[in-house]
C-alpha positions in Angstrom: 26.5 -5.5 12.9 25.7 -4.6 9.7 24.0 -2.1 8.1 21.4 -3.5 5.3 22.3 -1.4 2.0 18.7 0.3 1.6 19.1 1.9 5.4 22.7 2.9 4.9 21.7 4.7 1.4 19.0 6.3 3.1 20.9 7.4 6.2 23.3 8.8 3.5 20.9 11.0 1.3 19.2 12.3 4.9 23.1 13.4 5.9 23.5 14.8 2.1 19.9 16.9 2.1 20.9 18.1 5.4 24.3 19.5 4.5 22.7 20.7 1.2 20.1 22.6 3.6 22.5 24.3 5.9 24.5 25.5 3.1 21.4 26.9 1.3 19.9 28.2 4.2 22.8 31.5 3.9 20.8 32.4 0.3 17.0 33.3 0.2 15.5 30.5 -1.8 13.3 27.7 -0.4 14.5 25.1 -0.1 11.7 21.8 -0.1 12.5 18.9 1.4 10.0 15.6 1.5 9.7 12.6 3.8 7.4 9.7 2.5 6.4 7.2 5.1 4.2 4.0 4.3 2.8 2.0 7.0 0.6 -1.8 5.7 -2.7 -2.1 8.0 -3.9 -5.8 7.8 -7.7 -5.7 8.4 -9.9 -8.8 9.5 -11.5 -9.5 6.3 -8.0 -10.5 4.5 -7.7 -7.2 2.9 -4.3 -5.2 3.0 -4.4 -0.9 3.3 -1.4 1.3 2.8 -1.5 4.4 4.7 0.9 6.7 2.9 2.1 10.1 4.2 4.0 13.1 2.7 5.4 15.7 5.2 6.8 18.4 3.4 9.3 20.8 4.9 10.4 24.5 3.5 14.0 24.5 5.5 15.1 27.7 3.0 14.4 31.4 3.9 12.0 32.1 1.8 8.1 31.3 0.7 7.7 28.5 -1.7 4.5 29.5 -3.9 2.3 27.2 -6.2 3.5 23.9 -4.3 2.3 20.9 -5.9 2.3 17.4 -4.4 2.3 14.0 -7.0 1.9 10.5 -6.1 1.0 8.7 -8.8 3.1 5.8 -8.9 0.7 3.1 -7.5 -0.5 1.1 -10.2 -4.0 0.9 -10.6 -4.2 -2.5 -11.6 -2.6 -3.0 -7.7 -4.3 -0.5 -5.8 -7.8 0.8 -4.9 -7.6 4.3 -3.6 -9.7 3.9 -0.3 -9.6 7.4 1.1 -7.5 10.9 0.1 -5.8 11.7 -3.7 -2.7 10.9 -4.7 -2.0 14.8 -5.4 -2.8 18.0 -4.2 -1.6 21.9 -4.0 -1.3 24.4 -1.8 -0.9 28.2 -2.4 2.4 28.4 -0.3 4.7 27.1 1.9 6.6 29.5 4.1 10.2 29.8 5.1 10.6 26.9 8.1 6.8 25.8 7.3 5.4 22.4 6.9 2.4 20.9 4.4 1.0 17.5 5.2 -0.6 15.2 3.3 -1.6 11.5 3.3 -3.9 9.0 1.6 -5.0 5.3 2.0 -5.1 2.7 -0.5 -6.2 -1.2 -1.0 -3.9 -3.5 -1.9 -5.1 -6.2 -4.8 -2.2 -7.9 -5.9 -0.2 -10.4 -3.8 3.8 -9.2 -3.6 6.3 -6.9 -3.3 6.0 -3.3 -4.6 8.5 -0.5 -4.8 7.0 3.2 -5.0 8.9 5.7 -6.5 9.3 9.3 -4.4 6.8 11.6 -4.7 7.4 14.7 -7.0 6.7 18.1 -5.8 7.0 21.2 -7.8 6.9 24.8 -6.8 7.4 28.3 -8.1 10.2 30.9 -6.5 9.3 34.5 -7.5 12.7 34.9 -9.2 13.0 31.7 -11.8 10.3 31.5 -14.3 10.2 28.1 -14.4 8.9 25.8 -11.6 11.0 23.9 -9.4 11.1 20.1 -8.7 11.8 18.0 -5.5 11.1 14.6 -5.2 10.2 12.3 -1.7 12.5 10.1 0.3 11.6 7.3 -1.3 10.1 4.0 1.1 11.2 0.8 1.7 9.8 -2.5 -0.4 6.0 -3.3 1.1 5.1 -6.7 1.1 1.4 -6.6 0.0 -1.0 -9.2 1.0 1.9 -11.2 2.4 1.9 -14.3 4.9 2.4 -13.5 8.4 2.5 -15.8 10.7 1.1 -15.1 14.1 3.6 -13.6 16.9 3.9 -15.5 19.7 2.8 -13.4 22.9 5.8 -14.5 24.8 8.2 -13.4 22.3 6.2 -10.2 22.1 6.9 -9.7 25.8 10.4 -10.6 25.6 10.9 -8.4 22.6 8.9 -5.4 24.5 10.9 -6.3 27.8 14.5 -6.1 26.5 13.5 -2.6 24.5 11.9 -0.9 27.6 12.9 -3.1 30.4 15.1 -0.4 32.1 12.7 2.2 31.5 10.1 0.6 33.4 12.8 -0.6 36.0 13.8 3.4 36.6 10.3 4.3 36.6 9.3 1.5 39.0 12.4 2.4 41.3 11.1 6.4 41.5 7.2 5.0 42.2 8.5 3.0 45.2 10.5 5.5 46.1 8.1 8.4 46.2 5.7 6.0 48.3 8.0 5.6 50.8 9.1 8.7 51.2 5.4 10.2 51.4 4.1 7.3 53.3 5.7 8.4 57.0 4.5 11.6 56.6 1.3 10.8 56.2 1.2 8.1 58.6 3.1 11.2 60.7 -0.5 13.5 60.1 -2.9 10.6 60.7 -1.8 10.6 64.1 -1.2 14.2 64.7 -5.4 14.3 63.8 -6.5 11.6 66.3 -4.6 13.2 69.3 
């Protein structure tokens, strides 16, 4: 099966930033890398929120200081911010740390939207000027699109073949277990009446 181009691209630039972060790792310098996930929340009234987060990781051996986060690429004319900002800062980030942040937004405009990665900037104590990462970037979102109700049965089929042998294993060890406690404590009833 093939891999769709936007999943392959990413699964490169993850490989890339992690062979780029073992090599740095040797030198003391941060080194920042940021994962940008967005998830669409259709609510009951029509309306369409995107929950965006920003995990931010120091895999270098040093403190980043002055860390910066920047999100601003969601048009306003398309987006309400519901909850959060689309930027912060923190006074550092240490060596192996991690920063969080996350925000919600309303979608108004019916379509497809591609967001830019997020930009982050730091300061290392030995370089006057500050330094620039950016986000993974996230795949298309379909805002305010038409779904069409899942049929439950295909919903269980779907969740069956994905976790079917889990819950067969599982099941197996449960009946197990019963048996093999059951005796005994049919074995202690009995011991009690005597």
């Amino acid at each position: 099966m093939a891999i769709p181009m936007p999943k392959a691209l990413i699964s490169v630039l993850l490989a890339l930033l992690f062979f780029v972060s073992s090599a740095l790792s040797a030198s003391d310098v941060p080194f920042i890398v940021a994962h940008k996930k967005a998830t669409l929340n259709r609510l009951r009234s029509g309306a369409e929120h995107v929950s965006v987060s920003i995990d931010i990781y120091n895999q270098g051996s040093s403190t980043a200081y002055d860390v910066s986060l920047l999100d601003d690429h969601w048009p306003q004319d398309m987006f309400d911010v519901v909850s959060g900002n689309l930027s912060t800062s923190w006074e550092r980030l240490d060596a192996g740390g991690l920063l969080s942040h996350s925000f919600e937004l309303e979608g108004k405009v019916k379509g497809m939207f591609y967001s830019a990665p997020a930009v982050i900037k730091f300061r290392i104590p030995t370089k006057a000027a500050l330094q620039e990462a950016l986000s993974t970037p996230i795949m298309p979102l379909d805002i305010l699109a038409e779904r069409t109700p899942e049929n439950k049965l295909d919903l269980a089929k779907r969740l069956f073949a994905q976790y079917g042998s889990l819950i067969s294993v599982i099941s197996i060890v449960v009946l197990f277990v019963y048996l093999v406690s059951s005796p005994s404590s049919a074995a202690k009833a009995s011991k009690k009446k005597r």
